[in-house]
LUMGU-278416 format. One record per residue (C-alpha): residue in one letter; x, z negated, y negated. Coordinates in steps of 0.05 Angstrom, whole numbers, padded with zeros to 5 digits, always signed. Each point is the difference from the previous one (the first is absolute). Layout:
N
AXZY/...
//
This chain:
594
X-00056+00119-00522/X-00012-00033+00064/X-00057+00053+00019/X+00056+00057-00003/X+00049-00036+00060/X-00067-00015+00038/X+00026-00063+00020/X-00074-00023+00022/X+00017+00053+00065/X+00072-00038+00009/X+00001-00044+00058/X+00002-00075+00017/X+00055+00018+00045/X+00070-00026-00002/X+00057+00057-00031/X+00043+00033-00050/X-00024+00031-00064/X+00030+00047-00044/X-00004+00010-00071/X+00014+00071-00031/X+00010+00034-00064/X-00033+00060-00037/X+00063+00033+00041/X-00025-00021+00065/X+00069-00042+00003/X-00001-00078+00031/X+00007-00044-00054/X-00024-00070+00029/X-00012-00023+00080/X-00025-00057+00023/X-00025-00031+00058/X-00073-00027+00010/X-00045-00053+00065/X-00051+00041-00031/X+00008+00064-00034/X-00061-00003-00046/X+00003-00068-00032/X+00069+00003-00013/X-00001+00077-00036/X-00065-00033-00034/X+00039-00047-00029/X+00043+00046-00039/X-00062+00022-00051/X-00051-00056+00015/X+00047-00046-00053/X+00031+00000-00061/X+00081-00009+00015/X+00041-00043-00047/X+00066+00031+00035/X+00007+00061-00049/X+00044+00034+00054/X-00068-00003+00050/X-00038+00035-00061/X+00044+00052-00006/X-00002+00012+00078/X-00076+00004+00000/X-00004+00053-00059/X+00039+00039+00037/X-00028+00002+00068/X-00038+00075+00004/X-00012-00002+00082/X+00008-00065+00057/X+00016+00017+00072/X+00003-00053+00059/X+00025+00001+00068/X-00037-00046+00049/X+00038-00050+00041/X-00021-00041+00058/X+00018-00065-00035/X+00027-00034-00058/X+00073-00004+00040/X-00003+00073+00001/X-00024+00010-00064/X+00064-00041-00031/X+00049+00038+00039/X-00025+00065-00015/X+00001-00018-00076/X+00067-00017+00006/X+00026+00069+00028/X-00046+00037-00039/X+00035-00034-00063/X+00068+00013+00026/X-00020+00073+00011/X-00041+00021-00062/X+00041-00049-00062/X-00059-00008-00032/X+00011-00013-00076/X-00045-00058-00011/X+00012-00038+00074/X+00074-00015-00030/X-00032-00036-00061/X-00067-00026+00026/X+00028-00025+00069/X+00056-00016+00031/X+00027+00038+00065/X-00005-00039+00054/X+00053+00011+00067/X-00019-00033+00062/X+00036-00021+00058/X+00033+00041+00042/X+00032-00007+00071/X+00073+00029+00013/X+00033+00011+00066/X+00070+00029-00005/X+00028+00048+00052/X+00068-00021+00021/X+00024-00036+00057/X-00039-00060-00009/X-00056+00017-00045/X-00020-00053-00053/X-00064-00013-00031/X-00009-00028-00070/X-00059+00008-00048/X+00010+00045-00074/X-00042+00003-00052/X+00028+00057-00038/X-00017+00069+00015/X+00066+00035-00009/X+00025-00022+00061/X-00052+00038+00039/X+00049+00061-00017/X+00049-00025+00049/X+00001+00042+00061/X+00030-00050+00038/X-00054-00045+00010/X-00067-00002+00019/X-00062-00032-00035/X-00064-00028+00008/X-00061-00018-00050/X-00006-00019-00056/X-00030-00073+00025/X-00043-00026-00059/X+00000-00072+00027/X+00025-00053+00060/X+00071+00048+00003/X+00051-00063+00005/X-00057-00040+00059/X-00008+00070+00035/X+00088+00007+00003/X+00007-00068+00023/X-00054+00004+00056/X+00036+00071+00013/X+00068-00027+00004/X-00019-00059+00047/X-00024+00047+00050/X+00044+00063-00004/X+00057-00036-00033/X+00050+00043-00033/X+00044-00007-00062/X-00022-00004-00069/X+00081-00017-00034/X+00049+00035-00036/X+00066-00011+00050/X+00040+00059+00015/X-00025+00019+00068/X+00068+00042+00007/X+00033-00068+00007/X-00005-00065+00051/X-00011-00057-00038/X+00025-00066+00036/X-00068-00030+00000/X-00073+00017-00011/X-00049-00023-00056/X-00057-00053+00001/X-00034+00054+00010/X+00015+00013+00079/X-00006-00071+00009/X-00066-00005-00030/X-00015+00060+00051/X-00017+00052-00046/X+00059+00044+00011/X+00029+00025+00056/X+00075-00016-00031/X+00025+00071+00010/X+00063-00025-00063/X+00029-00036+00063/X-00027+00027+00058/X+00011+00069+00009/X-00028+00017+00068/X-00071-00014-00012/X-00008+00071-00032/X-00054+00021+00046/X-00039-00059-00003/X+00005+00005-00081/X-00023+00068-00004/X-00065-00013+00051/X-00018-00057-00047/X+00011+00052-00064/X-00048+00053+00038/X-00054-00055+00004/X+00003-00013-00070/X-00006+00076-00022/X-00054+00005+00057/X-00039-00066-00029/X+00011+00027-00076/X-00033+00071+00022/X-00055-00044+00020/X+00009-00014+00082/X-00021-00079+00004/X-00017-00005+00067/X+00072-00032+00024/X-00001-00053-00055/X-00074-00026+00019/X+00010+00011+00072/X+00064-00054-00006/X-00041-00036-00052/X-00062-00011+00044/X+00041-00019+00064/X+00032-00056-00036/X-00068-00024-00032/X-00038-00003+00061/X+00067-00033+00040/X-00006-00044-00056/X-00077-00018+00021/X+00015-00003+00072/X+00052-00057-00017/X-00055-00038-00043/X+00041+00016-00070/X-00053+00028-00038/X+00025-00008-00070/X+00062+00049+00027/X-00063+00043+00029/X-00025+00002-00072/X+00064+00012-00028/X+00014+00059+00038/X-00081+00024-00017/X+00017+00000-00073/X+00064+00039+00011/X-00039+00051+00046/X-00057+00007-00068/X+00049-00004-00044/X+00043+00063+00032/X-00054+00040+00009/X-00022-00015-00074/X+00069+00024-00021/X+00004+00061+00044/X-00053+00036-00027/X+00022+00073-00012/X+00005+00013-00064/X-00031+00076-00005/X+00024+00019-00077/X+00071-00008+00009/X+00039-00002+00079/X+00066+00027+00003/X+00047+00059-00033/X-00013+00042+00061/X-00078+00006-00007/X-00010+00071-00026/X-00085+00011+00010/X-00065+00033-00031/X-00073-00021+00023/X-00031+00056-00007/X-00081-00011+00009/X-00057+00042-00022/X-00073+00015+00000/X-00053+00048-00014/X-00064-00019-00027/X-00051+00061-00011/X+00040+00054-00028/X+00050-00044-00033/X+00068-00013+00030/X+00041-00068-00016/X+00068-00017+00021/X+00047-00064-00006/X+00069-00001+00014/X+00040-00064-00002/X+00071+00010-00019/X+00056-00048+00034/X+00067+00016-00018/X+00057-00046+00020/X-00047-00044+00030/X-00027-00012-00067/X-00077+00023-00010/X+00017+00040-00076/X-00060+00040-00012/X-00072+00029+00020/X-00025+00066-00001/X-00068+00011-00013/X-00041+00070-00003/X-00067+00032+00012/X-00018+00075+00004/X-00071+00036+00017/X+00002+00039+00048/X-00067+00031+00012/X+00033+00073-00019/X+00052+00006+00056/X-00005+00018+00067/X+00045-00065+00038/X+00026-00004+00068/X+00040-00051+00019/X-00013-00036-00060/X+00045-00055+00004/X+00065+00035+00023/X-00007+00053-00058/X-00018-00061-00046/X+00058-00042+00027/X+00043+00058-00005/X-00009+00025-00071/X+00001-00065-00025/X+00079-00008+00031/X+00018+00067-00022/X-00004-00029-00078/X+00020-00072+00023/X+00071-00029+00032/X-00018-00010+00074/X+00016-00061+00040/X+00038-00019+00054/X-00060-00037+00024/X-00074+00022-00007/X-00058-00053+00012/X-00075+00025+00014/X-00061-00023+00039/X-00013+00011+00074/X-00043+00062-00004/X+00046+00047-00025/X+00053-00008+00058/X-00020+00063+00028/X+00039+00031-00061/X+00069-00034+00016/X+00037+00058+00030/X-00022+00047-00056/X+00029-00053-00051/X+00061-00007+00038/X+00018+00077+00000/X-00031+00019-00080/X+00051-00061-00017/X+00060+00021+00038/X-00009+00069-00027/X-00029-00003-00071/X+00031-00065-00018/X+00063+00002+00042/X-00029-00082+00016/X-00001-00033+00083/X-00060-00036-00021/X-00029-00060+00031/X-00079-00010+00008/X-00032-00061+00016/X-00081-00014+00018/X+00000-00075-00004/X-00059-00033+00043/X+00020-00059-00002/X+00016-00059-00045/X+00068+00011-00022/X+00035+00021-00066/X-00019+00063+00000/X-00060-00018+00015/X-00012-00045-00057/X+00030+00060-00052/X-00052+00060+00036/X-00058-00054-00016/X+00030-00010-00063/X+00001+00075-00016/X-00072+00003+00022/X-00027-00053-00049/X+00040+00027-00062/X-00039+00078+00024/X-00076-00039+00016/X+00013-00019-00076/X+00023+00064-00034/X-00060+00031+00026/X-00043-00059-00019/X+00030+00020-00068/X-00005+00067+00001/X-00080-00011+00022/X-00011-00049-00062/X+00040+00035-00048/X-00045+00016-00063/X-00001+00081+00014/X-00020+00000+00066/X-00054-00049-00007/X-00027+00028-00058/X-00003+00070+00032/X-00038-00033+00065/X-00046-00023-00057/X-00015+00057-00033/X-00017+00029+00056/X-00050-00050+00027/X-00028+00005-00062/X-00012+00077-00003/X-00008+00005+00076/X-00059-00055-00001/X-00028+00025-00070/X+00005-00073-00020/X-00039-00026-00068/X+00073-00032-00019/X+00075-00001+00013/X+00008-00053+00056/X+00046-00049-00033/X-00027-00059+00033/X-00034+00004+00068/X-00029-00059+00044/X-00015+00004+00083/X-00049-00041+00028/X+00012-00019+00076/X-00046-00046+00045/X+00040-00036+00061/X-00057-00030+00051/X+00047-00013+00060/X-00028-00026+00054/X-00066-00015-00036/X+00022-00070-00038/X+00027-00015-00071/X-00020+00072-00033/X+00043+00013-00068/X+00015+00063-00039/X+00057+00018-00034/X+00015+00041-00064/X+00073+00033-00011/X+00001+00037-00062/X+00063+00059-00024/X+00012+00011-00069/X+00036+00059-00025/X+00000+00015+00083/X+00039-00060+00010/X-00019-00062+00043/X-00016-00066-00055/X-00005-00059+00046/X-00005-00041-00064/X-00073+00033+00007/X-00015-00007+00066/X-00066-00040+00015/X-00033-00037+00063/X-00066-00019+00009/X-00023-00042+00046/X-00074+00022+00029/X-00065-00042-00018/X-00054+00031+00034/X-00007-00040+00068/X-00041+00052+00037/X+00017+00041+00057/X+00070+00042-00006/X-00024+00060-00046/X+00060+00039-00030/X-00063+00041-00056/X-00020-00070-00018/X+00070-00031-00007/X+00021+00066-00045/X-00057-00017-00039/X+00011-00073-00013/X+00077+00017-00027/X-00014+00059-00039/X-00054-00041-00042/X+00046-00065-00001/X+00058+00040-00031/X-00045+00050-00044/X-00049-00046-00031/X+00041-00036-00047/X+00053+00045-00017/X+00007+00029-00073/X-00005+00080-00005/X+00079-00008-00019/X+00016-00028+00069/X-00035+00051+00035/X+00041+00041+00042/X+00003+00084+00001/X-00007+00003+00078/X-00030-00040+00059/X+00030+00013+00064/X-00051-00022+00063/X+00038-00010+00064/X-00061+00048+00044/X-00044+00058+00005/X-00060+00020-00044/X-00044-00063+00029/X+00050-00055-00038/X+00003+00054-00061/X-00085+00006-00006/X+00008-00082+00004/X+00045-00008-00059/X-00027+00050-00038/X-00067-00048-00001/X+00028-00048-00027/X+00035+00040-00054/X-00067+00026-00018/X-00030-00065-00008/X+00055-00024-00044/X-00013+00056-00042/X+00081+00022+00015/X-00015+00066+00039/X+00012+00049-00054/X+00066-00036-00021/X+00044-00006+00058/X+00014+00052+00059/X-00017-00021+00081/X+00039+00021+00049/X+00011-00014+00077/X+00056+00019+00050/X-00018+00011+00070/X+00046-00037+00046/X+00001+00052+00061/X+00016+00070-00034/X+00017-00037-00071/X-00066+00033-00033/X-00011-00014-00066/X-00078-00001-00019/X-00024+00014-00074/X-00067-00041-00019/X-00045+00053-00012/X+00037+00057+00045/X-00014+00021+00079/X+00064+00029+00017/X+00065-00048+00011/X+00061+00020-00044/X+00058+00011+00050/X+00066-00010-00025/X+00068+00017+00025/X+00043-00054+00046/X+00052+00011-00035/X-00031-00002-00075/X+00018-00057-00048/X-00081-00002-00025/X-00021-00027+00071/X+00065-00044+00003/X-00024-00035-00060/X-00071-00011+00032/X+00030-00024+00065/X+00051-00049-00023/X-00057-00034-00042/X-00048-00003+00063/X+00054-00029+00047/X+00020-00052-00053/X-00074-00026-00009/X+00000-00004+00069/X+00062-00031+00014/X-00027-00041-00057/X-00061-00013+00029/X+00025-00016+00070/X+00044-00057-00030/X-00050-00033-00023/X-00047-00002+00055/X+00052-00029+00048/X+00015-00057-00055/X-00083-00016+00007/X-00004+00007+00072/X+00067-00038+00006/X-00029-00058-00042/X-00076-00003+00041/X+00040-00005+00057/X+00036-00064-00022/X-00056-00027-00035/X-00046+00010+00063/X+00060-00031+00050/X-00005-00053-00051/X-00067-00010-00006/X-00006-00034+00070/X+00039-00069-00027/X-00029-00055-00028/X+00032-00019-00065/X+00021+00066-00022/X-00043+00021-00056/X+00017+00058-00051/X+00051-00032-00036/X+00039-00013+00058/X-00002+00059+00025/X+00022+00037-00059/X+00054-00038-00001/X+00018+00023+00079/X-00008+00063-00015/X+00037+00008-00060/X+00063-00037+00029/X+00001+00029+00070/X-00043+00065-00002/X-00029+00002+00069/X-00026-00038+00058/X+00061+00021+00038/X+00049-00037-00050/X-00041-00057-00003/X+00007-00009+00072/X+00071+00003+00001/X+00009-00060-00041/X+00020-00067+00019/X-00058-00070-00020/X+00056-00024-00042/X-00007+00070-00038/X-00071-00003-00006/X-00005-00066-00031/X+00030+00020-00064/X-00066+00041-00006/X-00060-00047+00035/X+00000-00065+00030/X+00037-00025+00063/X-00068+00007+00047/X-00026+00067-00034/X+00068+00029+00013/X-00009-00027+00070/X-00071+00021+00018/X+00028+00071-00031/X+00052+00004+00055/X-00041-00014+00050/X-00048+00043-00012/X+00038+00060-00018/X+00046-00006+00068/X-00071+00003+00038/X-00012+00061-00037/
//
């Protein structure tokens, strides 16, 4: 059951996921710090809850949307809940309402906190959030520096004295004192402008004080005021799922890979992310120009458009042909934004753009496509067998010291790190990538059963690295049972054993995709290792230079501090809990002349 949600290819990414029916329709949503383990979870166990069971027999199809962070992830849970009523969220969980901020508009505007959401219907008010944590510490450090009322007097009336609250400085007073209304309403705007996520004024006035407080020698007010300055900027994080009733926006990204087309749309609606939009189309048979206006604007004539319309940088050229298809198609003044830099928007575009880089990570793994890349290597190549399992060698010699190889291996056309082997190179002559090819193929060859064979070897060069492998193979009598291939690195040849002419395949073909995601992960593989080597003869020879540091102790340096660099930077007093007072000394010194 868990092979038909392919939850292997969900990510370890925070988000949302969401549980459907036979009828397509939401039945369960929850959030997840990482998306795999936690939809793992659901079928890796037997459940004693019986309502749980029932949930999981009838889940037919998971979808997730990808959040920046756990935060996120909770808040978009929480409107996704609201929206969709899903039937086993009432029993299984509780709904959870967060925080909100509320700023009345009258005369003098006051600001309390709710927690129910039926007050967001009044029009008389506007509101901020939700705020998952700190809301009470972030109103009081608000109301000490913008202070305005948070009471229930009438402000229609003048009340013959004012609260503790004006003498405690956090209001302005405005039940007595009626001619401070401009003065009440500048401090209101801050708020709003600080709640929409303008901090600057606060830590400007904050950072004065602190470092007036240092001048004058009071340095635990200094540090007080540092807290207050970490802790604002803690709490004033924008939260991107949910912002205010006014936010009406799409994110509309997309990409085309080869002949296939993907887009992603994020959906905001009263400020509230409620939904993704996912789709992918070939479209080798059409003749395209201007791909992503028509795109863009066939996907809006099915679809509500917004007020506001998010996308990346390179498609500004299209804005004015936006602007006029929306005012006359859609009768809609629309709004576009290119966000460049790190702002809100910002942080929803890259979110968009992470949620697409997946769905086509999916689409690329999903068990049709990969079988049909497959099948075609295997009738292209006239291969002895299906390639379930294939295994790519890689040598990385850099710079001439600590030689390893690497082996990444694909089953079913899939990455298995699980399988993924190192090797780190015996022979001690001269650099000789033939030699080194040789020595791995016969270390992993010679011992394995004729079950653990693979279908395919992959060789990361030309027909010099295949003839060398194929040697070997001979030798071990293991020529006839598996198939040798190589992939050129400059025009992505791919060499047959036995066969002059290079197979050339298509950029854009799924077959070669296969071949080249395997030879970059042996070598990102391969590289990984090599630095971890070179990064440890490096200490050891630093190391080697002071007296009373034999192997043990420097195994213990470099396990706890991992370079020579990091061992520098610590104190004699830090060293000693390792080696002696005069080691740790003679160390110091000796690493400083370095």
């Amino acid at each position: 059951m868990i092979d038909k949600f392919n939850i292997k290819d969900f990510p370890d990414l925070a988000g949302v996921y969401l549980m459907k029916n036979k009828d397509k329709k939401i039945i369960y949503i929850g959030k997840a710090k990482n998306l795999k383990k936690r939809v793992l979870s659901y079928f890796n166990r037997i459940h004693s809850d019986e309502k749980t069971k029932e949930l999981v027999k009838k889940i037919e199809s998971i979808d997730y949307i990808i959040c920046n962070n756990e935060i996120d992830a909770l808040i978009l849970e929480n409107n996704l809940i609201k929206k969709n009523k899903p039937k086993y969220n009432i029993s299984l969980k509780d709904e959870k309402t967060y925080p909100y901020i509320k700023i009345t508009q009258e005369i003098f505007p006051k600001l309390s906190v709710i927690r129910t959401t039926k007050y967001l219907e009044d029009k008389q008010a506007i509101y901020f959030g939700p705020y998952p944590y700190n809301i009470y510490y972030f109103i009081k450090i608000l109301k000490k520096i913008f202070p305005i009322r948070d009471c229930n007097r009438d402000m229609s009336k003048v009340y013959s004295r004012p609260c503790l609250k004006y003498h405690m400085k956090t209001c302005l007073g405005p039940c007595v004192y009626k001619n401070i209304e401009i003065e009440y309403k500048e401090n209101v705007r801050k708020i709003i402008d600080f709640l929409k996520g303008d901090i600057k004024e606060i830590i400007k006035k904050y950072k004065h004080q602190m470092l007036q407080a240092s001048e004058e020698m009071d340095f635990e007010k200094a540090i007080l005021f540092r807290e207050k300055i970490n802790n604002i900027e803690k709490i004033a994080i924008n939260q991107i799922s949910e912002l205010g009733k006014a936010v009406d926006e799409d994110v509309f990204v997309m990409k085309v890979e080869g002949e296939k087309l993907f887009v992603c749309v994020l959906t905001i609606r009263e400020g509230k992310i409620v939904g993704k939009q996912s789709t992918n189309q070939n479209i080798s048979n059409f003749i395209i120009e201007d791909l992503f206006l028509q795109v863009l604007t066939l996907y809006y004539m099915k679809h509500p458009l917004p007020n506001n319309l998010i996308l990346e940088n390179k498609y500004a050229d299209y804005q004015m042909h936006i602007k006029e298809w929306a005012l006359l198609y859609k009768k809609v003044n629309i709004s576009i934004f290119y966000p460049k830099i790190k702002s809100r928007k910002m942080e929803l575009l890259d979110m968009s753009l992470i949620n697409l880089e997946k769905d086509m990570e999916n689409y690329y793994n999903s068990k049709r496509v990969v079988e049909e890349a497959l099948i075609n290597l295997f009738s292209t190549l006239k291969l002895k067998t299906y390639p379930k399992r294939i295994e790519c060698f890689d040598i990385s010699n850099t710079q001439g010291t600590n030689p390893v190889a690497s082996m990444s291996v694909a089953i079913d056309g899939k990455k298995a790190n699980k399988e993924y082997r190192k090797f780190k190179i015996m022979s001690k002559s001269s650099p000789d990538d033939f030699q080194m090819m040789r020595e791995v193929v016969q270390r992993r060859y010679s011992k394995l059963d004729i079950k653990e064979l693979p279908n395919l070897i992959l060789i990361d060069g030309g027909k010099g690295q295949l003839n060398t492998v194929a040697e070997i193979l001979y030798g071990l009598d293991l020529l006839d049972k598996i198939d040798l291939i190589s992939i050129a690195k400059r025009e992505e040849e791919i060499f047959k054993l036995g066969e002059n002419e290079a197979y050339i395949f298509s950029k854009k073909d799924e077959s070669l995709k296969i071949l080249q995601r395997l030879r970059d992960e042996a070598h990102r593989f391969g590289i990984t290792y090599h630095r971890q080597l070179r990064g440890k003869r490096i200490i050891s020879s630093e190391l080697d230079k002071i007296k009373g540091i034999g192997e043990k102790r420097k195994e213990l340096l470099l396990k706890k501090y991992k370079s020579v660099k990091k061992i520098k930077e610590q104190s004699i007093e830090e060293l000693k809990k390792i080696l002696p007072e005069n080691i740790a000394i003679e160390l110091k010194n000796t690493l400083k002349g370095d």
